[in-house]
C-alpha positions in Angstrom: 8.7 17.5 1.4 8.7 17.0 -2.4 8.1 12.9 -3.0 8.5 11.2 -5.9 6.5 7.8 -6.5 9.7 6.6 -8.5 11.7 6.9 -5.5 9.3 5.4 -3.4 8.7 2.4 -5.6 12.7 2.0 -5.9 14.3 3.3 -2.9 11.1 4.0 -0.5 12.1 6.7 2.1 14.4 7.5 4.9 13.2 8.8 8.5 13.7 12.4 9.8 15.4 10.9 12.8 12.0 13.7 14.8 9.6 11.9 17.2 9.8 8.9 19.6 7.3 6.3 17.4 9.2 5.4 14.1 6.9 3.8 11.9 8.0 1.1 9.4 5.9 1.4 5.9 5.7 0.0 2.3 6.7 3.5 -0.1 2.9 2.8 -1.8 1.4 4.6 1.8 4.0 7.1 1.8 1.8 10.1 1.3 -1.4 9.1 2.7 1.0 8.5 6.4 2.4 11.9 5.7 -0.8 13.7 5.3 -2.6 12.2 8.0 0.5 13.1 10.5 -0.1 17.0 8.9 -3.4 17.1 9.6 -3.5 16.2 13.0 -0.1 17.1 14.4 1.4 13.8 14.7 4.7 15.1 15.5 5.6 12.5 17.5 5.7 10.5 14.4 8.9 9.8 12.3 8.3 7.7 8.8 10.5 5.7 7.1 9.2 3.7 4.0 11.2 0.4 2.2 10.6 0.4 -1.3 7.2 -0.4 -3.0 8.6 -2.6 -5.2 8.9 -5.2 -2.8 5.1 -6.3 -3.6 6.6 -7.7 -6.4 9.0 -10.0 -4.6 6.0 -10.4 -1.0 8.9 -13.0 0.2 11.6 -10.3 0.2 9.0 -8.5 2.6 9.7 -9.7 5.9 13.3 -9.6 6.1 13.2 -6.1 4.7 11.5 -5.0 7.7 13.5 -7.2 10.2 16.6 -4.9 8.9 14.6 -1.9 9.3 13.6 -3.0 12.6 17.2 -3.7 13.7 18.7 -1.2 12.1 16.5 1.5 13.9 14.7 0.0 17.2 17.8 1.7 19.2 16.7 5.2 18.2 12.9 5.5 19.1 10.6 4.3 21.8 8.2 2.5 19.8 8.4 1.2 16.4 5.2 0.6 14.5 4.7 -1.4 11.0 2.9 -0.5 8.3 2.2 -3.7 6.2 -0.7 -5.2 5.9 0.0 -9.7 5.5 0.5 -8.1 1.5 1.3 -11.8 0.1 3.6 -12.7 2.6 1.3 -16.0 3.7 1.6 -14.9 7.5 4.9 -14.5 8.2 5.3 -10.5 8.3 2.9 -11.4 10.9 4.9 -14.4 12.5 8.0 -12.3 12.2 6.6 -8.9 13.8 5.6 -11.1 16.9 9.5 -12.3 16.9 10.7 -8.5 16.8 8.1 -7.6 19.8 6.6 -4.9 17.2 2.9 -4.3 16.3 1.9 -3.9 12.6 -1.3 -2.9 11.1 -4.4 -5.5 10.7 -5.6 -6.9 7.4 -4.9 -8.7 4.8 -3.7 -5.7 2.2 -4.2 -2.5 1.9 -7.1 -2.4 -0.1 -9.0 -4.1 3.4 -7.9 -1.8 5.1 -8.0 1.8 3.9 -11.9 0.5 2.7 -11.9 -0.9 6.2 -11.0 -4.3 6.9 -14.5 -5.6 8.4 -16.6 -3.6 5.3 -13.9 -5.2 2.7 -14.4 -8.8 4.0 -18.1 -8.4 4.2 -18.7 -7.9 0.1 -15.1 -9.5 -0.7 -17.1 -12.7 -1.9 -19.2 -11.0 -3.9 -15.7 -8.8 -5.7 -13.5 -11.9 -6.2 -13.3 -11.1 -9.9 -12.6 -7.5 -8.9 -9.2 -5.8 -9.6 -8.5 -3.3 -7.4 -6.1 0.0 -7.7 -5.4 2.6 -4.8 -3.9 6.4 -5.6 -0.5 5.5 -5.6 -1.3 2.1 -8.2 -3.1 4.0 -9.9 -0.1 6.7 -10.7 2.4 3.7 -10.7 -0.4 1.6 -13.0 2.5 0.8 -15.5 5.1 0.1 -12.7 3.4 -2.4 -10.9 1.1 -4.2 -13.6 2.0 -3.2 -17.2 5.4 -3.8 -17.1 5.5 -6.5 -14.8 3.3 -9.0 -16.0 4.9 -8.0 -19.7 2.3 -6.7 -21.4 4.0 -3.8 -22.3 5.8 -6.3 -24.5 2.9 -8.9 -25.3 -0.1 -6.9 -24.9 -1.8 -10.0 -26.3 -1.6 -11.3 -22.6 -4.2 -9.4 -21.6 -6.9 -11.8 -21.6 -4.8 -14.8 -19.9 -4.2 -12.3 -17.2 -7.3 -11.1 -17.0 -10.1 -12.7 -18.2 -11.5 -13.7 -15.4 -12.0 -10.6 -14.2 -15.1 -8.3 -14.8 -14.4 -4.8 -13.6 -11.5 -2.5 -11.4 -12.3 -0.9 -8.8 -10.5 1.8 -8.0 -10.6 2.5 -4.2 -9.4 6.6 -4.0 -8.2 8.0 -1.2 -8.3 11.2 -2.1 -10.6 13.7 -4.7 -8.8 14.1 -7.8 -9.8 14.3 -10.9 -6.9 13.2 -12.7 -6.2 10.3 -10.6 -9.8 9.1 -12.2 -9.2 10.0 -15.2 -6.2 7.6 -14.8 -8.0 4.9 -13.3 -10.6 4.8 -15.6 -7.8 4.6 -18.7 -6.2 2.0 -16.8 -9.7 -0.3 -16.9 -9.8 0.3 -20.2 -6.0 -1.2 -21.0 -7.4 -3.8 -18.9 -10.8 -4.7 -21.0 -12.5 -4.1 -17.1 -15.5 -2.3 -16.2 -14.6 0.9 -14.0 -16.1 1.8 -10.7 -14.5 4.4 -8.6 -15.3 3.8 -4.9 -14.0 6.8 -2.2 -12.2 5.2 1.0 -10.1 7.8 1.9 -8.0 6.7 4.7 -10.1 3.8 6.2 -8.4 2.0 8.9 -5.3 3.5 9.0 -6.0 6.9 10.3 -7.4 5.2 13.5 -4.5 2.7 13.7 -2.0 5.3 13.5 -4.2 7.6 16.3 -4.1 4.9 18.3 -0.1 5.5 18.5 
C-alpha cells in the first residue's frame, strides 16, 4: 500500500473492509499501525484513519469519530480508537465511553509512543520542550509553518516560541533523513535539537492487546 502523508493529513484513510477489529485512528499514526500489523501478522486488524488535520480543529475530534463509529460498528466485532485525549479536554474520552468503545491511554501521542508513565515522569522537567514525531516531522510545514503563519510573518517566530528552549524530536523509526529534517526544523524554530528514539512505545502493546 503506497501512502501519502498529504492524503493522510487531508482525507486520512479508508478501511480494507479484512478482519473482525476495525480500528479508528488519526492519519498522523497511519504507518506506524500499518507496520506494526506487518510485522506481527495482525490480520485480524482492518485500519481506517480520519484526517490528521483534525489536530488543528481538537473540537472537530470527537464527533469525527462518533461518525466513524456509527458509520462502521455494524461491520466488525470490535472497534478500537486510536486517539490519544489530543486537545479534546476529555471528551474523546467522555464520548468513547458513550459509544461503548475503548481508545488508547494518554494524553497525546508523544506520551504514549515514549510511553505514557516514562513521558509524565520527566514532563515537568520538558515543559518548554517542543516536540515532533516522524510523520510531524515530514508534515513540519503542514502542521506548524503554515498554520501558525509564519510562512507569511516569519517575524512571529519569537511570540510563538520564545519560551521554548529546544525540540525534541521523538523518532519512531531510524532514518537519517527524517533527522536531518528534524534538526532543520529546530533550526527554523531558533530551538536546540535533541533526537530521542521511541519507536512504537505504548502502542504496539495496546494494539497486541486486541
Amino acid at each position: 500500500m503506497t501512502l501519502s502523508d498529504a492524503a493522510l493529513t487531508e482525507a486520512g484513510l479508508a478501511p480494507t473492509r479484512k478482519g473482525r477489529v476495525l480500528l479508528i485512528a488519526c492519519g498522523a499514526l497511519a504507518r506506524e499501525i500499518l507496520a506494526l500489523k506487518a510485522a506481527n501478522g495482525w490480520d485480524h486488524l482492518d485500519l481506517t484513519c480520519l484526517p490528521a488535520n483534525l489536530h488543528l480543529w481538537p473540537e472537530r475530534i470527537a464527533e469525527a469519530v462518533t461518525a466513524a463509529v456509527t458509520e462502521h460498528r455494524d461491520a466488525y466485532a470490535r472497534l478500537f480508537v486510536v486517539y490519544a485525549d489530543c486537545g479534546t479536554g476529555g471528551l474523546l474520552a467522555a464520548r468513547c465511553a458513550e459509544l461503548g468503545v475503548e481508545m488508547v491511554a494518554g494524553p497525546h501521542c508523544y506520551a504514549f509512543y515514549e510511553g505514557v508513565d516514562a513521558f509524565a515522569a520527566h514532563a515537568e522537567a520538558e515543559f518548554t520542550a517542543f516536540y515532533l514525531t516522524d510523520f510531524l516531522v515530514r508534515q513540519f510545514d503542514a502542521f506548524v509553518w503554515q498554520p501558525l503563519g509564519l510562512d507569511r510573518h516569519p517575524e512571529l517566530r519569537d511570540s510563538y516560541f520564545g519560551n521554548y528552549d529546544r525540540l525534541i524530536y521523538q523518532a519512531q523509526t531510524d532514518d537519517p533523513a527524517l533527522d536531518a529534517l528534524a534538526r532543520a526544523a529546530a533550526a527554523r524554530l531558533g530551538l536546540r535539537y535533541e533526537r530521542r528514539f521511541t519507536g512504537y512505545g505504548d502502542l504496539a502493546p495496546a494494539l497486541a492487546r486486541l
